[in-house]
KOLNUDO-611708 format. One line per 5 residues: number of its first residue (from 1); their letters; for each residue x, y, z of N, C-alpha, C. Coordinates in Angstrom, 3 decimals, m for minus. Layout:
// KOLNUDO-611708
NUM = a = X/Y/Z/X/Y/Z/X/Y/Z | ...
This chain:
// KOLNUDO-611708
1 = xxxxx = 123.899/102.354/100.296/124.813/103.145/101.073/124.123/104.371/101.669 | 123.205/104.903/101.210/122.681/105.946/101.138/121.613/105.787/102.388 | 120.906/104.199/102.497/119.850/104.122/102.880/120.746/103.883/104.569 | 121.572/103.066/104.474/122.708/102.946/105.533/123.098/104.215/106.321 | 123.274/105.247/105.457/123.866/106.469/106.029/122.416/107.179/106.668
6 = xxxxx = 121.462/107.272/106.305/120.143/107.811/106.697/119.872/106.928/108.312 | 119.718/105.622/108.917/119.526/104.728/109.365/120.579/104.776/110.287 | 122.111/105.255/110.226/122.943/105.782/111.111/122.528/106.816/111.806 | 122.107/107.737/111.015/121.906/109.594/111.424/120.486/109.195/112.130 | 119.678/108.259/112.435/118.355/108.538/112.940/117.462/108.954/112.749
11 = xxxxx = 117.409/108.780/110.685/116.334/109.463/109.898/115.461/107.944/109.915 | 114.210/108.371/109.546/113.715/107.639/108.796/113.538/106.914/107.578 | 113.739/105.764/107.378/113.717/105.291/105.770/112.669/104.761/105.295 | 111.436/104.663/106.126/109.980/103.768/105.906/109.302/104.449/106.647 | 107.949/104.599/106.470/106.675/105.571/106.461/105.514/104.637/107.056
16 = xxxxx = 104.492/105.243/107.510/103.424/104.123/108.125/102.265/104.732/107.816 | 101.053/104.329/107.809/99.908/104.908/107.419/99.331/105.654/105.805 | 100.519/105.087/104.954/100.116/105.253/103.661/99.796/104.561/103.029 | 99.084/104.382/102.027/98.157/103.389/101.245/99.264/103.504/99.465 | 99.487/102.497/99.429/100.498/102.119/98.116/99.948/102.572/96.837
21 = xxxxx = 98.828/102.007/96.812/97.972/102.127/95.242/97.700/104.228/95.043 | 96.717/104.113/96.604/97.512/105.755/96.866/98.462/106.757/96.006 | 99.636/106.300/96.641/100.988/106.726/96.196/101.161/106.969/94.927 | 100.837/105.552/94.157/100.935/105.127/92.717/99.912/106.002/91.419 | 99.238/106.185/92.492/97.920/107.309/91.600/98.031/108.620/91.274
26 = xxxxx = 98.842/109.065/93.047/98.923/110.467/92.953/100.026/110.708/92.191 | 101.366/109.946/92.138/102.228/109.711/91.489/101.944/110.448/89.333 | 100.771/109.933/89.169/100.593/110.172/87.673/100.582/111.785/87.142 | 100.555/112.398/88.707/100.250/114.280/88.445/101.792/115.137/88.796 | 102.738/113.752/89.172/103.666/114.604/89.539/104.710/115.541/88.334
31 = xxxxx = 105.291/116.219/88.838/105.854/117.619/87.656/107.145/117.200/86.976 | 107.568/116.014/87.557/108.554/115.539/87.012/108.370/114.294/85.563 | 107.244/114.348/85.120/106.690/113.251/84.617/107.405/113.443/83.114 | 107.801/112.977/82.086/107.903/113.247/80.949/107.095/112.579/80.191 | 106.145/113.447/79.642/104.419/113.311/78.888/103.537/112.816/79.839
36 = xxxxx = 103.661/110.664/79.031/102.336/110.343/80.226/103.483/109.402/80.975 | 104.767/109.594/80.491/105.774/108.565/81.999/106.244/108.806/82.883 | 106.478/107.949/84.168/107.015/108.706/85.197/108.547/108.617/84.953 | 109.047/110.091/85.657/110.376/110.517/85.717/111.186/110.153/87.185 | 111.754/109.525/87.072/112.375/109.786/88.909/113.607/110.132/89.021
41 = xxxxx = 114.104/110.598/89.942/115.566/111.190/89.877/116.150/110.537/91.442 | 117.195/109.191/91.202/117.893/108.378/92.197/118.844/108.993/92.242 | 119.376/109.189/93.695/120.639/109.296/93.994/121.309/108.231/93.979 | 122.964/108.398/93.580/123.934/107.330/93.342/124.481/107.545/94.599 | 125.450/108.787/95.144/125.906/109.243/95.699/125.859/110.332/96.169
46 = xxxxx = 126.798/111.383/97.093/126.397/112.664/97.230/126.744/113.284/96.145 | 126.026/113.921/95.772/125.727/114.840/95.035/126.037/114.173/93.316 | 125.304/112.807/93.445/125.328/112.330/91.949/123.911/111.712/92.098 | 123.309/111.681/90.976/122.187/111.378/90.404/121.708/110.510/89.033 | 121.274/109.832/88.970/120.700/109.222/87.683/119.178/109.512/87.600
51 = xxxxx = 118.679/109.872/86.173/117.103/109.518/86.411/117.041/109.077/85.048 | 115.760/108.350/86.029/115.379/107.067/85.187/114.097/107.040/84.403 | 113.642/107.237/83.395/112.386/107.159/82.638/111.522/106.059/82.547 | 110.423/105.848/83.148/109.256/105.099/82.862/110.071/103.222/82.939 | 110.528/103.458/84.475/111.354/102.142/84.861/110.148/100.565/84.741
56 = xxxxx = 108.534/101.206/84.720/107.660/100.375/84.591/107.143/100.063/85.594 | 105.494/99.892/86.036/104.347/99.892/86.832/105.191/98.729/88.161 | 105.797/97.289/88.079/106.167/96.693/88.601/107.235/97.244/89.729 | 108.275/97.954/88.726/109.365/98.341/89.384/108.874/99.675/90.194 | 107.851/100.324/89.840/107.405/101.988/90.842/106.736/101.122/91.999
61 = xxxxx = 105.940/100.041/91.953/105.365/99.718/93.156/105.473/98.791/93.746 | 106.920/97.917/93.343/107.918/97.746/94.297/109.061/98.343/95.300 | 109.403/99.665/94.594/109.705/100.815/95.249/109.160/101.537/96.326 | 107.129/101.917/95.984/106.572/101.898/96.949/107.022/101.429/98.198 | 106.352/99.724/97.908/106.443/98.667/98.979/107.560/99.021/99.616
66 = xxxx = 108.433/98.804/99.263/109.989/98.793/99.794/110.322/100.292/101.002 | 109.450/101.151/101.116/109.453/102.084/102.309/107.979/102.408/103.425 | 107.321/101.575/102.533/106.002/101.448/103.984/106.123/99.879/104.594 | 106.259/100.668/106.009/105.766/99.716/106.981/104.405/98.808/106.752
């Protein structure tokens, strides 16, 4: 719904010229991390949120994939 509403308004939802494995690396320094796992924080809705702990290597870089061109 979210990605729908972005894609109405004439935002962008996919990126070009980034390298995945990239992403996935720099990813290991980010501040949201809890210890050595990654932390991410999904929106449900406006102004609702879930985050999700260490969803696993498969599921972060399918996520990747899923916004580069």
């Amino acid at each position: 719904r979210i990605r729908t509403l972005l894609e109405r308004l004439g935002l962008p939802v996919t990126v070009t010229g980034l390298d995945g494995d990239a992403i996935h690396a720099a990813m290991a320094h980010d501040k949201k991390r809890a210890g050595k796992k990654l932390r991410f924080v999904i929106p449900q809705a406006l102004g609702d949120v879930v985050v999700i702990d260490d969803p696993g290597d498969a599921v972060v870089r399918r996520a990747i994939t899923s916004v580069l061109e």
